[in-house]
N, C-alpha and C positions, 0 to 999 in steps of 0.2 A: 699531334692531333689524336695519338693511341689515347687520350685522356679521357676525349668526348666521348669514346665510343664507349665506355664503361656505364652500364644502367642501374649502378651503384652512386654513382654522377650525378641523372638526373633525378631517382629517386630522393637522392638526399635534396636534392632541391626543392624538388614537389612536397615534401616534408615542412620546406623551411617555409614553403606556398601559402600551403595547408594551415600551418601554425598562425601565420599573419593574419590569413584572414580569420579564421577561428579566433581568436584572442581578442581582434580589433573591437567587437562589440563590448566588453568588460569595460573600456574605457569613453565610451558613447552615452551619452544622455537618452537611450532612444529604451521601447520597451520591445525589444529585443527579444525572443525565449531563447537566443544561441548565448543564455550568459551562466556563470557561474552565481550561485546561491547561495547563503552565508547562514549558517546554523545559529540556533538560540545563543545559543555558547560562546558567540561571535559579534552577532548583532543584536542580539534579545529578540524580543516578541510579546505576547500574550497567553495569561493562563488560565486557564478553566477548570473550576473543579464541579464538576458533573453528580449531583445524586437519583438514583433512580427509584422509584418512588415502589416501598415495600406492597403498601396497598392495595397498588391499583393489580400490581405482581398476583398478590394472592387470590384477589377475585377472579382474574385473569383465570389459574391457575384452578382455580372451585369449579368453575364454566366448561372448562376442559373436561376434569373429573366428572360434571354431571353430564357433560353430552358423549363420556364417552361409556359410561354406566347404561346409558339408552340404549347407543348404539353395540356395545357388547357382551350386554347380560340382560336385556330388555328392563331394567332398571328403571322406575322414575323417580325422582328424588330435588328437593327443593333444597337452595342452601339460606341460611337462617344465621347472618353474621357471619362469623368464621369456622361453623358447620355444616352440615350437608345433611338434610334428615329423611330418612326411607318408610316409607310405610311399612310397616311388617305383613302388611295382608301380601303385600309379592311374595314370590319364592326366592329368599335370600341367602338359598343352599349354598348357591356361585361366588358368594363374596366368604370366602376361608378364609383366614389368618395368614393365607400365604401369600392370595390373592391379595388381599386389604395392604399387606407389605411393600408385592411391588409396584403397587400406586402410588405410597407413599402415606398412606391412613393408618388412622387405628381406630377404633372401637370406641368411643369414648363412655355411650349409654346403650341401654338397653332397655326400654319398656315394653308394657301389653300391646300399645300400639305406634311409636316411634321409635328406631335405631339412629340413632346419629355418632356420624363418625366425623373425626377432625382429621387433618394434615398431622402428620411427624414433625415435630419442631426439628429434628435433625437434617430430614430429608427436605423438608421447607428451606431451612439454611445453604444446602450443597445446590439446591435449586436456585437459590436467587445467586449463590458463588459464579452457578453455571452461567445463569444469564447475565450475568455482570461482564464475565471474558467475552461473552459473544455479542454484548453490545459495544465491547470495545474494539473489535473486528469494523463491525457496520460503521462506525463512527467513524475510523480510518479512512474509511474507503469513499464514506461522502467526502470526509475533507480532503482526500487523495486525488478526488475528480476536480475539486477546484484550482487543482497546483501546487498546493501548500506542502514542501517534498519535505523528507526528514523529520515531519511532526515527531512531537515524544508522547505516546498518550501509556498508560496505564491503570491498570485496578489496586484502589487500596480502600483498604477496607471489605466489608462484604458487601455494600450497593454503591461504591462510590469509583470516579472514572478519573481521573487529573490528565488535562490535555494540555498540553503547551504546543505553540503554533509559533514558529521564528517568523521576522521579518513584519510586515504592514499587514491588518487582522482585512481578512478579505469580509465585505461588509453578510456576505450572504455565510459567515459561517457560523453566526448563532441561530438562525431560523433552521440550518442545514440540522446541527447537532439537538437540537429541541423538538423537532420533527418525530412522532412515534412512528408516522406512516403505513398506519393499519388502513390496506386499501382490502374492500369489499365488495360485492357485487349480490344487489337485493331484487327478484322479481317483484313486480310489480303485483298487489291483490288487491279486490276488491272488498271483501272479509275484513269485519271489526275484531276476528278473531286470532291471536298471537300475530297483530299487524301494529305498524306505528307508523307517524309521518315523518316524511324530509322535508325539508324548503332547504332550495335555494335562495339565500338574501339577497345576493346578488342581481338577480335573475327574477326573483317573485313565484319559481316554480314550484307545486305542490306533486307528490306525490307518495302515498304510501303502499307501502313494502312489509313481505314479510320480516317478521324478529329476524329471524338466524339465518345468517348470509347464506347464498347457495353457493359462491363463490367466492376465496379468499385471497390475498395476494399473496399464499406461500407458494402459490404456482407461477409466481412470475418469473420468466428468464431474463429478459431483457428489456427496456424503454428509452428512449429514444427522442430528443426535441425535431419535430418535423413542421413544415407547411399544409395547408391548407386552404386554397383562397387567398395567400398572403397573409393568413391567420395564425399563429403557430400553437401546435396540438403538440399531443403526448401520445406517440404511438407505442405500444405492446407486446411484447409476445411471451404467450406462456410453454412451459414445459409440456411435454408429449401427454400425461394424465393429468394436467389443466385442459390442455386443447382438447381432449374428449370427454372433460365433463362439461366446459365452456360449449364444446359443438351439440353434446345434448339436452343443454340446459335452452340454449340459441332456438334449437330442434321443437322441443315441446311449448316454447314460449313465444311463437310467432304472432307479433300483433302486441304484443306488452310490452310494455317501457321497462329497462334495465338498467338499475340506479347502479350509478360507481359512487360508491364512498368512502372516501377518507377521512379516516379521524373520526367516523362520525359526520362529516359532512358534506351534503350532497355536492357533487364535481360537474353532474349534468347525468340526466335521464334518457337516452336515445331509444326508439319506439325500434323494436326488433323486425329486423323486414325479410328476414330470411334466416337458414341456417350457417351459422358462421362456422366453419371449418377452420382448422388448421391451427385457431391459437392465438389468432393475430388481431388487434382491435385501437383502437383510436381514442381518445380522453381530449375531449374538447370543451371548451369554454371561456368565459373573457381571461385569457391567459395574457400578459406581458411574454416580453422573451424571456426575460429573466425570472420569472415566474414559473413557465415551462420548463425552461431549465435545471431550477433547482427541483421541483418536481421530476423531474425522466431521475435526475440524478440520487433522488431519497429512494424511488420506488426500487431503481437499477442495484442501489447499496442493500435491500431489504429493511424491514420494518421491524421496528423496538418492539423487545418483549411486552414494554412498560412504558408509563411516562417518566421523562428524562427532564431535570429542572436543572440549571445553572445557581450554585448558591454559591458561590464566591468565583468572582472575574479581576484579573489583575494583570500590569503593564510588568514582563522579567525583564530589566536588564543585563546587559551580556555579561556572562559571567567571564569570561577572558578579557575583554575592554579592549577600546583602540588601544590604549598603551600596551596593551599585553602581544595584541596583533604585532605590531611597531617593535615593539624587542623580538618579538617572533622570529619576524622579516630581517631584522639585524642580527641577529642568532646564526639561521639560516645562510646568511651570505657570510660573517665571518667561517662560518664552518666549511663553504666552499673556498672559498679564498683559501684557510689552511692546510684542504684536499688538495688541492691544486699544485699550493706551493710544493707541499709531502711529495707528489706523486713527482710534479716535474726534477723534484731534489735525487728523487729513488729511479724513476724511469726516463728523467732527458724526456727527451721530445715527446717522448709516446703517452708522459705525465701532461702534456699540454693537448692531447689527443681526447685523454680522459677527460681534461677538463670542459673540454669541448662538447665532450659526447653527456655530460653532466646536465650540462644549461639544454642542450635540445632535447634530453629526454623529458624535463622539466616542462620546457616549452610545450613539446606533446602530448605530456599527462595533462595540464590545464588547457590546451586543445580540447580536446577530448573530451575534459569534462561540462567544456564551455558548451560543445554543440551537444551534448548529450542534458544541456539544464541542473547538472549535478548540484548538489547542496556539498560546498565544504564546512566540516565541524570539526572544532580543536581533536578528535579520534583522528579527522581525515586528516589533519597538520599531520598529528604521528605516521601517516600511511606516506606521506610525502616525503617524509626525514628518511622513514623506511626505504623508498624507493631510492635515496640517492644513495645509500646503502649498498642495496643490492646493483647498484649501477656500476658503484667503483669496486664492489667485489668481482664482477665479471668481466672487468676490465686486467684485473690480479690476476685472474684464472688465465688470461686468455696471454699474458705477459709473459706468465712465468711457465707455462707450457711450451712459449715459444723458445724461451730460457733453454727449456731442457732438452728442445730440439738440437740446440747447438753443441749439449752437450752429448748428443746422440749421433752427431753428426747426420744428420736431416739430409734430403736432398733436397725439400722444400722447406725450409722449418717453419718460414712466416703463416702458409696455408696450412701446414701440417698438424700446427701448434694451436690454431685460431678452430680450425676444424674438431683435433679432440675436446677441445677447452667447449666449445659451447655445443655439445652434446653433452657435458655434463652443466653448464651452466641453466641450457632444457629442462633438466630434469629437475634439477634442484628448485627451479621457477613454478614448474605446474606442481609439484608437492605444494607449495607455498600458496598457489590460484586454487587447486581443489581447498585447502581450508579457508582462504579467502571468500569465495563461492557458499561456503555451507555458512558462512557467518549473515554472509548478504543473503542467504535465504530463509534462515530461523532467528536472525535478530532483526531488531530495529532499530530507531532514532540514529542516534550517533553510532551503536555498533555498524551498522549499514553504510553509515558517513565513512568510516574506517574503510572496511571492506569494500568499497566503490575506488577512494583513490587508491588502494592495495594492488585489487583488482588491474586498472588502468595504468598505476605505474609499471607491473608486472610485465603485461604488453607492450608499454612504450619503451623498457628497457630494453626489450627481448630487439626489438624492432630499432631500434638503432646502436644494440652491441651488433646486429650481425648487419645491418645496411651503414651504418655512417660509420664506427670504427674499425671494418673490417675494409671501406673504403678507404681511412688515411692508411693502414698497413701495405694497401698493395699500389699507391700511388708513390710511396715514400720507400727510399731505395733502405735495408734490412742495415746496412752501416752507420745510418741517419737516424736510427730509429731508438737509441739507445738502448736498444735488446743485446747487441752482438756482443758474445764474450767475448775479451781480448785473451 
């Protein structure tokens, strides 16, 4: 009965619990999120190549420039095509050559009574480079919110995005990725002066607003699908100097309707009934769920520099194929099979210990990855092969330490051996987890496919060299074990 009392015992069992249930959903018809996920690489997907439109970029881009000339040289200035032209009756001392530099202008003329400066064709270029990487941040991250793990997206060229998505194309993910999501926020005036109208189509509602937003959605923190009446809204919250321009904007504007628009298009006009503090605000209208939702989730990701167009959409097929899966999987088990045999031929019994401890480390890396929704990609195959690697090397370590016990004459050797062997076996694993870790945090797609099962194997080896093989050593008498020198 000395057996049962070993908590070496029932952990290995709670292991084997664990693994059952974990695993069981991969084989279920059902939709499931405790399954594992199968990379482009694997099962193909869909591809998108993304251009972002120069255009709209540099007018974008002229609007800045002139409202920031207003705002920090008392400048006024019209732009005229792909210039900007000043009156010269201002005092145009402030715009130097050094100044005009790091705006990104130059001088192009110079009359009696107009200066007009253009953009840097270089600094123009490093600009749209910029915006290109950082819309492909925001893009991730919409598609990130709907599930779609291990996407591969990248910038090529200087405005262009290529996104590949594995697995069945989720229907909300071209609306998601064509989204520019430029949200604003216009007080209401009654002035035909620097004012324009909104309609709601929807809705039939009229209201105009001044030109230039008072409020933009670079202040947004966070959004949210919520209720209402059983309604579902898009609730808010901006950053600490949103919420105190948003509370004095709320402040002086009591009594006036306050247009939210996106894109350009009015979302709904709510009449301001007090000071709004703190940040936090609501976006309501004939929303679906799913409508809300892709909304909280464009506003939540942040808003394209530019507009974003889809010119080329195409189905990938897997580049590895079931066949390649299928020799994989056969690869894979011959190669245990002839660990097994090797080890049982070299260590007797303690060879069939390993082989033991092989399949349930296995077991638990796909555990684990099951309940965690993990995406496997032919990288992660490698991260797997890896791990039974390092599985059977700790099992060597832990062998042949006990080896040297006997020739040391031990008074314990079986503990003595298993104990020095996996303090260095420790060490050698987390050397291997910290750059595993730094991979999974400055890579993506399939680099991160790697680094997840690396990761996971790491711990499921660690976790059943020192619970499950350290359990057949101290159940199995040291003469049985084929360690004992004769």
């Amino acid at each position: 009965m000395g057996i049962l009392k070993k908590w070496r015992l029932w952990s290995s069992l709670l292991i084997l619990l664990f693994c059952y249930v974990a695993i069981t959903p991969n084989f279920q018809n059902n939709d499931s999120s405790n399954k594992i996920n199968y990379g482009l690489d694997i099962q193909g997907g869909n591809s998108f190549l993304l251009e972002l439109s120069e255009e709209v970029f540099k007018n974008n881009l002229l609007l800045k420039i002139v409202s920031q000339l207003e705002l920090d040289y008392n400048l006024r200035s019209t732009i005229n095509g792909d210039q900007i032209e000043l009156n010269n009756s201002q005092d145009l001392s402030k715009l130097n050559n050094q100044v005009l530099q790091s705006m990104g202008l130059i001088l192009d003329n110079k009359s009696e009574t107009i200066s007009t400066i253009i953009l840097d064709n270089q600094y123009f270029k490093k600009s749209i480079s910029d915006m290109t990487l950082n819309a492909v941040e925001i893009i991730r991250s919409r598609v990130d919110f709907l599930g779609n793990k291990e996407l591969s997206i990248q910038k090529t060229g200087l405005n262009r995005i290529l996104l590949e998505i594995p697995g069945n194309l989720d229907q909300n993910v071209k609306e998601l990725i064509s989204k520019t999501a430029k949200l604003n926020f216009h007080i209401e005036k009654d002035s035909y002066i620097d004012t324009f109208v909104l309609e709601n189509t929807d809705t039939g509602e009229f209201v105009r607003v001044m030109s230039r937003p008072s409020l933009t959605g670079d202040y947004l923190q966070d959004a949210s699908l919520q209720y209402d009446n059983n309604s579902p809204v898009v609730s808010f919250s901006l950053n600490k100097s949103g919420a105190d321009i948003f509370g004095d904007l709320t402040s002086k504007n009591v009594g006036k309707r306050i247009a939210i628009v996106l894109d350009g298009s009015l979302i709904s006009a709510p009449v301001v009934r007090d000071t709004i503090s703190g940040g936090a605000g609501v976006i309501s209208g004939n929303f679906t769920n799913e409508e809300a939702n892709n909304l909280a989730i464009i506003l939540k990701s942040g808003s394209l520099p530019t507009d974003i167009t889809i010119i080329q959409e195409k189905q990938v097929g897997p580049s590895l194929g079931k066949e390649g899966v299928t020799k994989g999987v056969y690869a894979s088990v011959i190669a245990l099979i002839a660990i097994t045999v090797f080890m049982i031929a070299y260590y007797k019994v303690s060879g069939l210990f390993t082989a033991i401890s092989i399949v349930i480390c296995l077991l638990l890396l796909f555990s684990l990855m099951s309940l965690m929704n993990a995406t496997l990609t032919l990288p992660g195959v490698i991260g797997i092969v890896l791990t039974i690697g390092m599985c059977v090397d700790a099992n060597v370590l832990v062998y042949e330490r006990i080896k040297e016990n006997f020739i040391n004459k031990s008074d314990d050797p079986k503990n003595d051996g298993f104990n020095s062997a996996f303090i260095t076996i420790l060490d050698s694993n987390l050397t291997t987890l910290f750059a595993a870790v730094f991979l999974f945090a400055f890579g993506f797609g399939p680099i991160r496919g790697f680094s997840i099962s690396l990761i996971i194997g790491i711990f499921s080896s660690l976790v059943v060299t020192y619970i499950i093989l350290k359990f057949f050593l101290e159940i199995v008498p040291i003469n049985r074990t084929g360690l004992k020198l004769k």
